[in-house]
N, C-alpha and C positions, 0 to 999 in steps of 0.2 A: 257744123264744122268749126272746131279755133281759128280763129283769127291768126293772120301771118304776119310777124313783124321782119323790118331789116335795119341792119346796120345798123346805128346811129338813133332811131328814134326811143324818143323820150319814154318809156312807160312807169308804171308803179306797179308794189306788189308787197304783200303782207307776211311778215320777219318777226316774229314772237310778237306778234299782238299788233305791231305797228305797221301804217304804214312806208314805205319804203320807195323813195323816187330815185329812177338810174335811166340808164343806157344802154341798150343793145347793142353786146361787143359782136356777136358772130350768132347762126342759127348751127347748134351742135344735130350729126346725124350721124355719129359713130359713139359708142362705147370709149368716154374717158373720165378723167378725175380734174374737181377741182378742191383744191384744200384737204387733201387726204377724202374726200364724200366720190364714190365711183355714182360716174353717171350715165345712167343705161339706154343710152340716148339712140335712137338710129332713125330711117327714111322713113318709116311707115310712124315712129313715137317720138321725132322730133323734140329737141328743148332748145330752151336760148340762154347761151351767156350773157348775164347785166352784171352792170357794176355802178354799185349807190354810186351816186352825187356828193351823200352828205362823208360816206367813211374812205371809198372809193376801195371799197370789199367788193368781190366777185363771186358768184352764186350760177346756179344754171337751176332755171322755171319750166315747167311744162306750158305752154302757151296760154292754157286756160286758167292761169293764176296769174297772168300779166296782162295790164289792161293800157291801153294808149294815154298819154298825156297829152291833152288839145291848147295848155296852158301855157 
């Protein structure tokens, strides 16, 4: 089973090649859009809104491409 994250915690995640450290805005579980990208998100295929640190761009992950920051 993926790992749950909330709110606030720190994770990383890989953005054309690089990696990518941000923030857990919200866990998505309905069908929306970020950036013109529809995200087909719901209860049983959950995703999370992050938004980099470095650009403070906003993206939505499947769980299992976003790993915790213990740093």
């Amino acid at each position: 089973m993926s790992e749950s994250f909330q709110k606030g915690d720190r994770v990383k995640w890989k953005s054309a090649g690089k990696e990518v450290i941000g923030e857990v805005e919200e866990k998505l579980t309905e069908p929306t859009d970020i950036k013109g990208h529809h995200v087909a998100a719901s209860d049983s295929n959950p995703e999370y809104r992050v938004k980099s640190e470095k650009t403070g761009s906003e993206a939505a992950h499947k769980p299992e491409s976003l790993e915790k920051v213990t740093e």
